[in-house]
VEXLO-220130 format. One line per field, with one value per residue: y negated, z, x of N, C-alpha, C, O in turn; residue in three letters. Coordinates in Angstrom, 3 decimals, padded with zeros to 6 digits. Example, Ala and Ser with C-alpha at 12.3 -4.5 7.8 and 13.67 -1.06 7.14 Angstrom:
nv <- c(005.690:002.250)
nw <- c(007.800:007.080)
nu <- c(013.190:012.850)
cav <- c(004.500:001.060)
caw <- c(007.800:007.140)
cau <- c(012.300:013.670)
cv <- c(003.300:-000.030)
cw <- c(007.800:007.870)
cu <- c(013.200:012.900)
ov <- c(003.319:-001.138)
ow <- c(008.465:008.039)
ou <- c(014.236:013.409)
code <- c(ala:ser)
***
This chain:
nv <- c(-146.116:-146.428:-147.780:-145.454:-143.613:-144.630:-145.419:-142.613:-141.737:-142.723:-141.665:-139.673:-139.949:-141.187:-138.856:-137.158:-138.631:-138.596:-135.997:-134.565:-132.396:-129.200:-127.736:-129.004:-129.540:-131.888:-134.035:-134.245:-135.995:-135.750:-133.093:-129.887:-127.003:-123.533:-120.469:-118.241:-116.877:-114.764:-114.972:-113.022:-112.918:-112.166:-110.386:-111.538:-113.798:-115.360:-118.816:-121.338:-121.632:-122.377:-125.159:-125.846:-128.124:-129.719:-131.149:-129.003:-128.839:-129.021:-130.222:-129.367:-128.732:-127.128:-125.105:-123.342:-122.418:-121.365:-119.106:-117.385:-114.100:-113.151:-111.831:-114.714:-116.302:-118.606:-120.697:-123.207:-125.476:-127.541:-128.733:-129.788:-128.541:-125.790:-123.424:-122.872:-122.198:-120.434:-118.049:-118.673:-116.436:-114.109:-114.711:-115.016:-112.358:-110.682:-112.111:-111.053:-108.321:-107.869:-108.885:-106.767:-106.046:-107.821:-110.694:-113.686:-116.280:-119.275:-122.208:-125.210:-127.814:-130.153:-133.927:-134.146:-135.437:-135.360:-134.648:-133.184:-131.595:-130.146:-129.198:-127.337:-125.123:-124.421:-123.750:-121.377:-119.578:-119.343:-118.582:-118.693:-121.170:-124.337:-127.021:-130.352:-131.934:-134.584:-136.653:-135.209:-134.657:-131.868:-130.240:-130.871:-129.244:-126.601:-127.334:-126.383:-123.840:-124.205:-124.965:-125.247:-126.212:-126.346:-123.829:-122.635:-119.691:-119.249:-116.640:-116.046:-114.172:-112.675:-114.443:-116.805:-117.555:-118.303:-115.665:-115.172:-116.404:-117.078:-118.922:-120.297:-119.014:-116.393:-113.219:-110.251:-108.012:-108.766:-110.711:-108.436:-106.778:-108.286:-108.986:-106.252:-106.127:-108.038:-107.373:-104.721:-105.121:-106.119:-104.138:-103.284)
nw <- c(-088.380:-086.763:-089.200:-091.006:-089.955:-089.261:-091.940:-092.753:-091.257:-092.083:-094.955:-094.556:-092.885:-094.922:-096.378:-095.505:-094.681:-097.404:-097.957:-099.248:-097.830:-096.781:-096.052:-096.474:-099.692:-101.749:-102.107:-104.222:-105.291:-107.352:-108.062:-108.111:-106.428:-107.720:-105.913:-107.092:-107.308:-108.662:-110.906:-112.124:-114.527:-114.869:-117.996:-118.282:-117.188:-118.486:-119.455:-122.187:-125.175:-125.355:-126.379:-128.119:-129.589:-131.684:-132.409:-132.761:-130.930:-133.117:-134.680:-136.096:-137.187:-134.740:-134.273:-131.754:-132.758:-135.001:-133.994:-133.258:-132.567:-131.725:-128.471:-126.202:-124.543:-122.839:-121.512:-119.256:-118.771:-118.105:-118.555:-116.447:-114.404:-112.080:-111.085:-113.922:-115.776:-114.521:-115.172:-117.806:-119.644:-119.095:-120.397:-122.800:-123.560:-123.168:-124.440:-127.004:-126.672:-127.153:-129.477:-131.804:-130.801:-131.646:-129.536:-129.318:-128.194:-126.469:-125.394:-123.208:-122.901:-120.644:-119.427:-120.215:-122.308:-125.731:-126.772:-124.465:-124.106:-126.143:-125.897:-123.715:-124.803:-126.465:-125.412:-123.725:-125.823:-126.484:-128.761:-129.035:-130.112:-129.073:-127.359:-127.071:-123.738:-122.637:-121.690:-120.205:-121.560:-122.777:-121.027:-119.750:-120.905:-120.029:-118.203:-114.342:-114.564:-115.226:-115.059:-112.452:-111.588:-112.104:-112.543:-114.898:-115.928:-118.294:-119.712:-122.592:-124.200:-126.918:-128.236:-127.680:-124.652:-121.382:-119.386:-117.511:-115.134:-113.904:-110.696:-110.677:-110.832:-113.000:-113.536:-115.904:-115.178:-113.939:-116.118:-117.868:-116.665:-116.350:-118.995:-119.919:-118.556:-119.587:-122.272:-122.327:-121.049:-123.699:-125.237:-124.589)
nu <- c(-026.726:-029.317:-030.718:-030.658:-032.294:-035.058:-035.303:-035.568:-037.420:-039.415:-039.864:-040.805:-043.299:-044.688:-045.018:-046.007:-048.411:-049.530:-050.948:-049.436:-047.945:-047.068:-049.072:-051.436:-054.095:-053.709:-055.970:-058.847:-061.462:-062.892:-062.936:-064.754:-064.815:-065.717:-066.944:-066.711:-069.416:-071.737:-074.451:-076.996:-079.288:-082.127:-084.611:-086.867:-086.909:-085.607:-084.854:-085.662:-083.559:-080.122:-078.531:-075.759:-073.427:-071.219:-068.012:-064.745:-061.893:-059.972:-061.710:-063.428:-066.399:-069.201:-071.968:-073.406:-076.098:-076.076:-074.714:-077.077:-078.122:-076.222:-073.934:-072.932:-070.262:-069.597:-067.345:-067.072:-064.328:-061.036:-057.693:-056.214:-056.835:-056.294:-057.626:-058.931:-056.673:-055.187:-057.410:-057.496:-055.625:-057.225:-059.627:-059.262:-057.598:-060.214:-062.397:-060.683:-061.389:-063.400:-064.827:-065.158:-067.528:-069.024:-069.307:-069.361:-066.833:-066.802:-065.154:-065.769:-064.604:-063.929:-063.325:-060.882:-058.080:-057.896:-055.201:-054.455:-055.778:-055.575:-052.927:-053.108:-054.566:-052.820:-051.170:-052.095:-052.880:-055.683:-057.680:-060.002:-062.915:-062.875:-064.761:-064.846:-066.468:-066.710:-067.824:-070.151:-072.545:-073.119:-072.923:-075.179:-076.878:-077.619:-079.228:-080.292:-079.299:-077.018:-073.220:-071.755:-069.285:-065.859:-063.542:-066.417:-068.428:-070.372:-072.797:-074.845:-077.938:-078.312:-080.633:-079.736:-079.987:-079.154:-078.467:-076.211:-074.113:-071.110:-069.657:-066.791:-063.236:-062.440:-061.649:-060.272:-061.462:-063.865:-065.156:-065.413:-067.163:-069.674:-070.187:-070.704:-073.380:-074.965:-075.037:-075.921:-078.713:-079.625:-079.967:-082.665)
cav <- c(-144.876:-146.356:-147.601:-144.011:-142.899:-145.866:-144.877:-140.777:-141.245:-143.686:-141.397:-138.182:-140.272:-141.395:-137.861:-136.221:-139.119:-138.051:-135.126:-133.414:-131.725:-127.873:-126.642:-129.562:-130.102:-133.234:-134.294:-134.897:-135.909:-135.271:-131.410:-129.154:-125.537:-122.220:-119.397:-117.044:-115.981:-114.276:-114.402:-112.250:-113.174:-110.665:-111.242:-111.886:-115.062:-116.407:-119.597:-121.366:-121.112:-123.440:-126.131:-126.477:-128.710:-130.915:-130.571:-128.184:-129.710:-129.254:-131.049:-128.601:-128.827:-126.122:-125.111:-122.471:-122.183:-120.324:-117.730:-116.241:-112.460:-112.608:-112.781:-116.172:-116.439:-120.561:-121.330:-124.638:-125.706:-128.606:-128.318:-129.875:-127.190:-124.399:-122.267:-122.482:-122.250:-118.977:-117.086:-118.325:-115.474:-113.012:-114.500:-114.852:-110.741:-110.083:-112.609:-110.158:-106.749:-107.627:-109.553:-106.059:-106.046:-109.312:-111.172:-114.987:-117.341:-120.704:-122.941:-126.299:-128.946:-131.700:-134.869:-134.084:-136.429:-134.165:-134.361:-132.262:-129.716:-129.044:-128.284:-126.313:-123.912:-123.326:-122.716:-119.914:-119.360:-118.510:-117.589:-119.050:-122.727:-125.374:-128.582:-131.461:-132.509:-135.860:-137.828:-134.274:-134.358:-130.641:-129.152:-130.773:-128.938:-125.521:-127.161:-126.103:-122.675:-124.640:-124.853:-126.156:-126.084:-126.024:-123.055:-121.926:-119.339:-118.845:-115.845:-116.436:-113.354:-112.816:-115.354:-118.338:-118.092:-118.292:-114.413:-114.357:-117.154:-116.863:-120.303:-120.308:-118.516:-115.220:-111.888:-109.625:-106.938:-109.677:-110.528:-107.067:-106.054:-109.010:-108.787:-104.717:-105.646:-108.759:-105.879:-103.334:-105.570:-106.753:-102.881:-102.836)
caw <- c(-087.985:-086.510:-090.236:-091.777:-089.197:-089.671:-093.429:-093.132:-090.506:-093.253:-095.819:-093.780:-092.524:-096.149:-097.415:-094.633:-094.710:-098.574:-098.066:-100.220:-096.780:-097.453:-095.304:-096.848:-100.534:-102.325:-102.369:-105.706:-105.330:-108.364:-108.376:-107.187:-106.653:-107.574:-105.128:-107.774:-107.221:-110.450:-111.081:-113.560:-114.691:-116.143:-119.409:-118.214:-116.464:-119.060:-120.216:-124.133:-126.044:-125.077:-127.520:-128.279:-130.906:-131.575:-132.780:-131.780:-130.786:-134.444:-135.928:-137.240:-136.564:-134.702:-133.541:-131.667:-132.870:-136.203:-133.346:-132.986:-132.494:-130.993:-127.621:-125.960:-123.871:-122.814:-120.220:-118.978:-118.338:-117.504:-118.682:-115.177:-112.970:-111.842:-111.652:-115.178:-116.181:-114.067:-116.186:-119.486:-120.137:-118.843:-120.953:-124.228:-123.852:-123.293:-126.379:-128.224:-126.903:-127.386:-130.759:-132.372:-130.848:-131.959:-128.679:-129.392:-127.392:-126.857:-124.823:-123.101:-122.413:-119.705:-118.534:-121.057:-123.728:-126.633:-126.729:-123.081:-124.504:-127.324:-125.685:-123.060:-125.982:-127.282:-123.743:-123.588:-126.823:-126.196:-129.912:-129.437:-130.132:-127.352:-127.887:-126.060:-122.863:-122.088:-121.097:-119.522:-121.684:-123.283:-119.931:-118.961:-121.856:-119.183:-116.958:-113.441:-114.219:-115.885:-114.650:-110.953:-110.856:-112.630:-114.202:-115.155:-117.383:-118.752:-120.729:-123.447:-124.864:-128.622:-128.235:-126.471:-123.317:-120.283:-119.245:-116.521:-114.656:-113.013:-110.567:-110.184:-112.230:-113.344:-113.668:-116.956:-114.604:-113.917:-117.270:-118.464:-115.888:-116.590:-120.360:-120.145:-118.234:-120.238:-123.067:-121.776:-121.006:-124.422:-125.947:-124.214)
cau <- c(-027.357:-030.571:-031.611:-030.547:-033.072:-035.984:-036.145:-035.996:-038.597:-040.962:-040.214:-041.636:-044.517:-045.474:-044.890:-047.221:-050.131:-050.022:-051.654:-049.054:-047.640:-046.949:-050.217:-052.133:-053.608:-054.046:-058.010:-059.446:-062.776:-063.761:-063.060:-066.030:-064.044:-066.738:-066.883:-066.838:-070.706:-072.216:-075.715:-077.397:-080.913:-083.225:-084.990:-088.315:-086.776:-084.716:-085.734:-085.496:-082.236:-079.204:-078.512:-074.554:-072.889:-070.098:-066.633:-063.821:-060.537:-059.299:-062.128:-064.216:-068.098:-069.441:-073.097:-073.826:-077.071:-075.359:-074.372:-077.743:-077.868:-074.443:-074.015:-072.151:-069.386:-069.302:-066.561:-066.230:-062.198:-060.157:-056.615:-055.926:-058.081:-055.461:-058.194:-058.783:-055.243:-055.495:-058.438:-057.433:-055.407:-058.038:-060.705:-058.463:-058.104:-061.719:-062.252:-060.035:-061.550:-065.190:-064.687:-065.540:-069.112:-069.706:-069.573:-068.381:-066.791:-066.751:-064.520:-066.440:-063.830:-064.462:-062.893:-059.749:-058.150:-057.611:-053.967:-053.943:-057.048:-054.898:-051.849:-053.905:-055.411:-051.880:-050.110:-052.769:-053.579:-056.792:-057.969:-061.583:-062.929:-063.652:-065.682:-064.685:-067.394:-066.182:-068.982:-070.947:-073.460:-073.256:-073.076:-076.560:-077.870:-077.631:-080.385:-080.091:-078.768:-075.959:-071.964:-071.913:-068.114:-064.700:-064.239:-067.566:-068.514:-072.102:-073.176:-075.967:-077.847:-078.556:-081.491:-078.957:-080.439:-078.233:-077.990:-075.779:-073.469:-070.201:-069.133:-065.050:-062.170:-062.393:-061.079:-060.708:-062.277:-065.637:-065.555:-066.053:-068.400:-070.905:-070.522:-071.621:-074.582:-075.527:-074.707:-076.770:-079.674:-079.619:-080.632:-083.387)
cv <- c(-145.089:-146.693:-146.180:-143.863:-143.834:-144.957:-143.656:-140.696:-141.688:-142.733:-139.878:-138.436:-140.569:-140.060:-136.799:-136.954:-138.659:-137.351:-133.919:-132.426:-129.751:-127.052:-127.720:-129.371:-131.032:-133.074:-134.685:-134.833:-136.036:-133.659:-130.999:-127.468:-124.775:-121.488:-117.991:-116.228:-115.909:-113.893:-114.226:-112.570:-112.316:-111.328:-111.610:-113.348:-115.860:-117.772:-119.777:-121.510:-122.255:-124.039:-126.538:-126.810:-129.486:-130.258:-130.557:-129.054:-130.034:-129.726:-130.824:-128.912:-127.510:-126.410:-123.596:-121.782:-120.971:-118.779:-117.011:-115.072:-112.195:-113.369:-113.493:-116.153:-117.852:-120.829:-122.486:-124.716:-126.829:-128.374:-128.879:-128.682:-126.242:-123.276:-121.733:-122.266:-120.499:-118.040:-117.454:-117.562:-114.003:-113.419:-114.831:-113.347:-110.374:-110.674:-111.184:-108.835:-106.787:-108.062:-108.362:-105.495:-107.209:-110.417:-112.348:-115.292:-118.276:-121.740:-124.474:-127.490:-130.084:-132.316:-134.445:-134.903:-134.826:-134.090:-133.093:-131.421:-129.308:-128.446:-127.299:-124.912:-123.782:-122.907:-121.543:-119.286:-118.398:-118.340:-118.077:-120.376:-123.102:-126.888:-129.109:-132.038:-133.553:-136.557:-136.643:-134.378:-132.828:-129.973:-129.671:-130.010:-127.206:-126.299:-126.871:-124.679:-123.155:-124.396:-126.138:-126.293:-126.197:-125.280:-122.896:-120.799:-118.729:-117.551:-116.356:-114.608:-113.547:-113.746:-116.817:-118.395:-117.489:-116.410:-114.018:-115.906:-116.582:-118.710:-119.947:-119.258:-117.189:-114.033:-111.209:-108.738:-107.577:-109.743:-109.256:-106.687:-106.840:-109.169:-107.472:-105.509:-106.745:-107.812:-105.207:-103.562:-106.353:-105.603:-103.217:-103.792)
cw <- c(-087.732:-088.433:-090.931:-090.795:-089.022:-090.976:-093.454:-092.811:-091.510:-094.031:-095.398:-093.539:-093.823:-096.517:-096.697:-094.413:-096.435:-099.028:-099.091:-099.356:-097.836:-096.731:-095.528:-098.404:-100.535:-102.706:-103.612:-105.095:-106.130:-109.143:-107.597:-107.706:-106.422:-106.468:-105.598:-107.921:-108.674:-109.816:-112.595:-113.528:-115.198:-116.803:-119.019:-117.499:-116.573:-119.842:-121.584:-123.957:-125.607:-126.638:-127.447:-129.298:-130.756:-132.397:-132.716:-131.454:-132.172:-135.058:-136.533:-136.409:-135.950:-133.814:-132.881:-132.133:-133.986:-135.479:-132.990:-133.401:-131.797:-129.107:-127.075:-124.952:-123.759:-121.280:-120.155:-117.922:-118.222:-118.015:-117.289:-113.878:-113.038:-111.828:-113.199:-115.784:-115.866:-114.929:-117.547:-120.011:-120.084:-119.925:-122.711:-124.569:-123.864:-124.344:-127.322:-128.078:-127.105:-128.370:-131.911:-132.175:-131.077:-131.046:-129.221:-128.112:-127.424:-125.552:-124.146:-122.114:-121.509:-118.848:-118.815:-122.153:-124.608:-126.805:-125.375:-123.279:-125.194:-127.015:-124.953:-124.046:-126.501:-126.694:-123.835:-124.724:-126.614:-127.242:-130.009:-129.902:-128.946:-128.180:-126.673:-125.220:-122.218:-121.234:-120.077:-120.558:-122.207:-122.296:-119.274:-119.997:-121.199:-118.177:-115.553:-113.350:-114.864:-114.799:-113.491:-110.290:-111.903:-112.177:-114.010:-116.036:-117.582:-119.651:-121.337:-124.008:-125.965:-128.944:-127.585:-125.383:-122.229:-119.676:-117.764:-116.296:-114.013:-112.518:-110.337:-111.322:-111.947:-113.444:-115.011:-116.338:-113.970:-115.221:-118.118:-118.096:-116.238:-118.038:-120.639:-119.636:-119.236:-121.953:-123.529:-122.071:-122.500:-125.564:-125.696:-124.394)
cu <- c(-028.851:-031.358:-032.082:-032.130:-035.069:-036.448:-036.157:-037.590:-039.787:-041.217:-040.997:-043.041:-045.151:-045.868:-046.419:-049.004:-050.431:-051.326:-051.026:-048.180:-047.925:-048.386:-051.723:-052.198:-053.953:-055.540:-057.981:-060.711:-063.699:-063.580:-064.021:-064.742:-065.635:-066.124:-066.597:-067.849:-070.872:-073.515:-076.149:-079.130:-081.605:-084.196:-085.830:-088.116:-085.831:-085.173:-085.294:-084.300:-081.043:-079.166:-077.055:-074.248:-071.878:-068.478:-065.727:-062.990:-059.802:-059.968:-063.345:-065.917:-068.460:-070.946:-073.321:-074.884:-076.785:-074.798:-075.298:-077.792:-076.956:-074.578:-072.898:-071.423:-069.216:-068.285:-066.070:-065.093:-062.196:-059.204:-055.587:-056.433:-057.006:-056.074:-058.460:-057.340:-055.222:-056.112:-057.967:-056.696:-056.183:-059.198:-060.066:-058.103:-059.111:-062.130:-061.837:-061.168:-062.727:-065.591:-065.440:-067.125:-069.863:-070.229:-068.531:-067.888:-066.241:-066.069:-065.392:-065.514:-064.294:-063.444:-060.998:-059.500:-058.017:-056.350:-054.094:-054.876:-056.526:-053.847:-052.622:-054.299:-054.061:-051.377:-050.352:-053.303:-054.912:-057.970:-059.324:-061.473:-063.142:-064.089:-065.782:-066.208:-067.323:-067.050:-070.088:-072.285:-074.010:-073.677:-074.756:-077.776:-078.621:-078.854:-079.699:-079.535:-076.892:-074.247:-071.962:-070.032:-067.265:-064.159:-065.495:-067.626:-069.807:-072.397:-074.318:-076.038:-077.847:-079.800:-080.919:-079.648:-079.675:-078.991:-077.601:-075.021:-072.300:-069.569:-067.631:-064.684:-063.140:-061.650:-061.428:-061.498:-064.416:-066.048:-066.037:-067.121:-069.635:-071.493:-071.473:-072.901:-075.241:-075.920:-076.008:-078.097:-080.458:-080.334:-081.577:-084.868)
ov <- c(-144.312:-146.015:-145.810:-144.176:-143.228:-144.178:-143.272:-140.153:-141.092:-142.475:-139.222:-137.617:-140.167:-139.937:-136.120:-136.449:-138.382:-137.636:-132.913:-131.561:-129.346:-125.861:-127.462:-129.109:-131.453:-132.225:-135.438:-133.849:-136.310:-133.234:-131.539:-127.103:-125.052:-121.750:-116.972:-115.118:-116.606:-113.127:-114.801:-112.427:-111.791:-112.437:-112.723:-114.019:-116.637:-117.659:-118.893:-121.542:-123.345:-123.562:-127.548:-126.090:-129.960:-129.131:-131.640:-130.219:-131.069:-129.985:-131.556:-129.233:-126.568:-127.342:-122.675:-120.556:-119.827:-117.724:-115.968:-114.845:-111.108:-114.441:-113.030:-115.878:-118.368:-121.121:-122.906:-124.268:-127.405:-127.211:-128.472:-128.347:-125.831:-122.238:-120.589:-122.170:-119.588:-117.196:-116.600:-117.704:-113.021:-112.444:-114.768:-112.993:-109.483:-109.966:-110.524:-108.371:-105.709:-107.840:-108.805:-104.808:-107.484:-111.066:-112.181:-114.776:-118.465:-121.919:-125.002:-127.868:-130.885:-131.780:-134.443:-135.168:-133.660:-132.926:-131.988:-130.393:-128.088:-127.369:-126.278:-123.757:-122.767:-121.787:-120.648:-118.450:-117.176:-118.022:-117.899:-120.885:-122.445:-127.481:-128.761:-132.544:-133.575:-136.950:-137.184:-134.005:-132.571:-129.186:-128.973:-130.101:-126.693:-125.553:-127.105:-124.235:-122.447:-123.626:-127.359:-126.410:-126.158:-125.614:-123.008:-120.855:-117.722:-117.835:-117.188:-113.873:-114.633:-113.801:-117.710:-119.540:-116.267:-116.290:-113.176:-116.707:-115.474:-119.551:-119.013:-118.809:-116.971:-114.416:-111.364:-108.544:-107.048:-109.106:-109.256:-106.289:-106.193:-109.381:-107.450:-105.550:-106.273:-107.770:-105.163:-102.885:-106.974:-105.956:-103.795:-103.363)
ow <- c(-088.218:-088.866:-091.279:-091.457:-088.618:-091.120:-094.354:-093.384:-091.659:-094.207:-096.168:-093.795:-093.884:-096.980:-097.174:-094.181:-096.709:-099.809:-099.560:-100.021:-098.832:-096.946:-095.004:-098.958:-099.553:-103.403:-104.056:-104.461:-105.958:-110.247:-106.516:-108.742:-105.563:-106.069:-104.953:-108.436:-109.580:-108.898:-113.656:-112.597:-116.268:-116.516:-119.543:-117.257:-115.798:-120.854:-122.221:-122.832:-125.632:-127.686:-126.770:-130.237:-129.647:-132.769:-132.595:-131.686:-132.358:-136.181:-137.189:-135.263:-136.618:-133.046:-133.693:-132.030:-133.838:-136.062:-132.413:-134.582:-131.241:-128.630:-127.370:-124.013:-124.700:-120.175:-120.687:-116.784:-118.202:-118.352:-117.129:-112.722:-114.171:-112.290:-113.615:-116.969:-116.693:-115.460:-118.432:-121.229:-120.771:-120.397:-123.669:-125.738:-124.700:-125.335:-128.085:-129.067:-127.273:-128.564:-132.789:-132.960:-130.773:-131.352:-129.491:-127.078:-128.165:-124.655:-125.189:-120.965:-121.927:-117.927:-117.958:-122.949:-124.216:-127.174:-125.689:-122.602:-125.329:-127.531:-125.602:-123.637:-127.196:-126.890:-123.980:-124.579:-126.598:-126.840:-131.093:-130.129:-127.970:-129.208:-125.650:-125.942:-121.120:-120.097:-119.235:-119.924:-122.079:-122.391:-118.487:-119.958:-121.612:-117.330:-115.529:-112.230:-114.849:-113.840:-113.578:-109.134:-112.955:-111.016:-112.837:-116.996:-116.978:-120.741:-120.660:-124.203:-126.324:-130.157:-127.111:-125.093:-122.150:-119.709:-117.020:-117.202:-113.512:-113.332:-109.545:-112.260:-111.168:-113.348:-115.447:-117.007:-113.769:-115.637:-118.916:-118.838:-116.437:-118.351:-121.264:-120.570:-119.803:-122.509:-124.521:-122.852:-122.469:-126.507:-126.705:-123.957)
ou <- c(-029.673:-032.290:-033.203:-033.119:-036.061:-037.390:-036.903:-038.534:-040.854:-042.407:-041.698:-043.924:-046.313:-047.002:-047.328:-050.102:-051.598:-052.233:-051.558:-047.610:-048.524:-048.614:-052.806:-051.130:-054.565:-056.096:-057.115:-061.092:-064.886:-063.918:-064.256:-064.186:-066.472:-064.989:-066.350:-067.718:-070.414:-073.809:-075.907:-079.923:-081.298:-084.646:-085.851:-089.119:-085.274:-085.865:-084.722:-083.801:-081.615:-079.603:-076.857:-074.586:-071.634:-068.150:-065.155:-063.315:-059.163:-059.535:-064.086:-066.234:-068.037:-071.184:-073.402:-074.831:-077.214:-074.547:-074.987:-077.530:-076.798:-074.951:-071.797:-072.170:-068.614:-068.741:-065.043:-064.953:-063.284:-059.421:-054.436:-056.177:-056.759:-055.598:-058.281:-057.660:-055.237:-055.391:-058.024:-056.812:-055.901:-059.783:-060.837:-058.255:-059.257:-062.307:-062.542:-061.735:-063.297:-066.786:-066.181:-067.778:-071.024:-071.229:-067.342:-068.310:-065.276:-066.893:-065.777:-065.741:-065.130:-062.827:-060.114:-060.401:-058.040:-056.197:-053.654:-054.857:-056.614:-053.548:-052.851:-054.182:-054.028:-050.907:-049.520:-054.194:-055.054:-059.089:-059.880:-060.375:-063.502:-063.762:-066.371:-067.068:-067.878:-066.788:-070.805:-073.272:-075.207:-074.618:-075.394:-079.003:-079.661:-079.346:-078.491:-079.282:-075.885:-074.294:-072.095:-069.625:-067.903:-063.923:-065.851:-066.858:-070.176:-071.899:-074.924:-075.070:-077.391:-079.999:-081.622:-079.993:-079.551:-080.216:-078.103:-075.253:-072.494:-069.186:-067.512:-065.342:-064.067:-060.484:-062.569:-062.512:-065.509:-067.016:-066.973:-068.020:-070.663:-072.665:-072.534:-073.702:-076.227:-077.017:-076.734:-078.766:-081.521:-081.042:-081.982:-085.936)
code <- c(unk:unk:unk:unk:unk:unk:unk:unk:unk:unk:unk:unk:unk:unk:unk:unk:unk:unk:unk:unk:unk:unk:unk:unk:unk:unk:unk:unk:unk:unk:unk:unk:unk:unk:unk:unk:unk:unk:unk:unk:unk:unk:unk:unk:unk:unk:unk:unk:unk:unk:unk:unk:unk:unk:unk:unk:unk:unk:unk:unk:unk:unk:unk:unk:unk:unk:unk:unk:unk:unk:unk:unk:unk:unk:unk:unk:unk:unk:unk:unk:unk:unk:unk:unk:unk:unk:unk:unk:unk:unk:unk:unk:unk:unk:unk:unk:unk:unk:unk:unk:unk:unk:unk:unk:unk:unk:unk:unk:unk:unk:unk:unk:unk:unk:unk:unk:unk:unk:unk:unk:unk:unk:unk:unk:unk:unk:unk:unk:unk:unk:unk:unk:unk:unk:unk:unk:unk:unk:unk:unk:unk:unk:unk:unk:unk:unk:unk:unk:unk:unk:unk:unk:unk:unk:unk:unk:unk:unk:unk:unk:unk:unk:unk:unk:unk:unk:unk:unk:unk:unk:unk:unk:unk:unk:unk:unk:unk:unk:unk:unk:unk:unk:unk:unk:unk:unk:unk:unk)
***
């Protein structure tokens, strides 16, 4: 009886210094969680054009640069991040419903093998490309207005220049709202 009671007690005390306790989570200290702030820049204080390249998960080469005129949708994921897991069905419908005004978008993979980005993109089929960020160097191509978090998602106008920011997941109802004004601001 006293062992039964020795090892329950070890395995409670292991389970609770874990940190995987039900009112605890597990630390990663290499996740940064967004807040979800969105900032919108206005044109007069956008700087030069982002510079993306590399190629998709399937292979293919892709540059954004071939996307000028259109404007850019860039969300950096994880296929580990729950927040991203979260939005990628909200931003795989806004993909779809804005596809007819010629708004791309582009997926920015980080700190994924490609086996676990590719299942990720078929879980959610999320209909765009993504280009693997392994090493971070794509994402320092955003400068200081760049992605300060897992998810991110950057707008670019029809000139590639960062637009608008959102730090943390998303909503189809954010996504819409920041696309119109990036949109809007884009007549004018």
């Amino acid at each position: 009886m006293r062992r039964s009671f020795v090892v329950l007690t070890s395995a409670v005390l292991v389970f609770a210094l874990s940190g995987c306790g039900r009112n605890q989570e597990p630390v990663d200290a290499g996740y940064v969680s967004g807040n979800g702030a969105t900032q919108l820049i206005a044109p007069k204080d956008r700087t030069n054009p982002i510079n993306l390249a590399g190629k998709t998960l399937t292979g293919t080469k892709l540059d954004i640069a071939d996307w000028r005129g259109s404007i850019v949708v860039v969300n950096l994921w994880a296929s580990w991040c729950g927040p991203c897991r979260a939005e990628a069905t909200s931003l795989a419908i806004v993909s779809k419903q804005f596809s007819s005004e010629g708004v791309k978008f582009l997926g920015l993979n980080t700190r994924d093998g490609l086996s676990s980005a590719l299942a990720f993109s078929k879980r959610f089929d999320t209909g765009y490309p993504s280009i693997q960020d392994s090493d971070g160097l794509l994402t320092l191509a955003f400068g200081n207005l760049g992605p300060a978090a897992t998810p991110s998602t950057i707008f670019l106008d029809k000139q590639g220049r960062v637009a608008a920011r959102i730090l943390g997941g998303v909503t189809q109802a954010e996504l819409r709202a920041v696309l119109r004004a990036v949109i809007e601001g884009s007549k004018k």
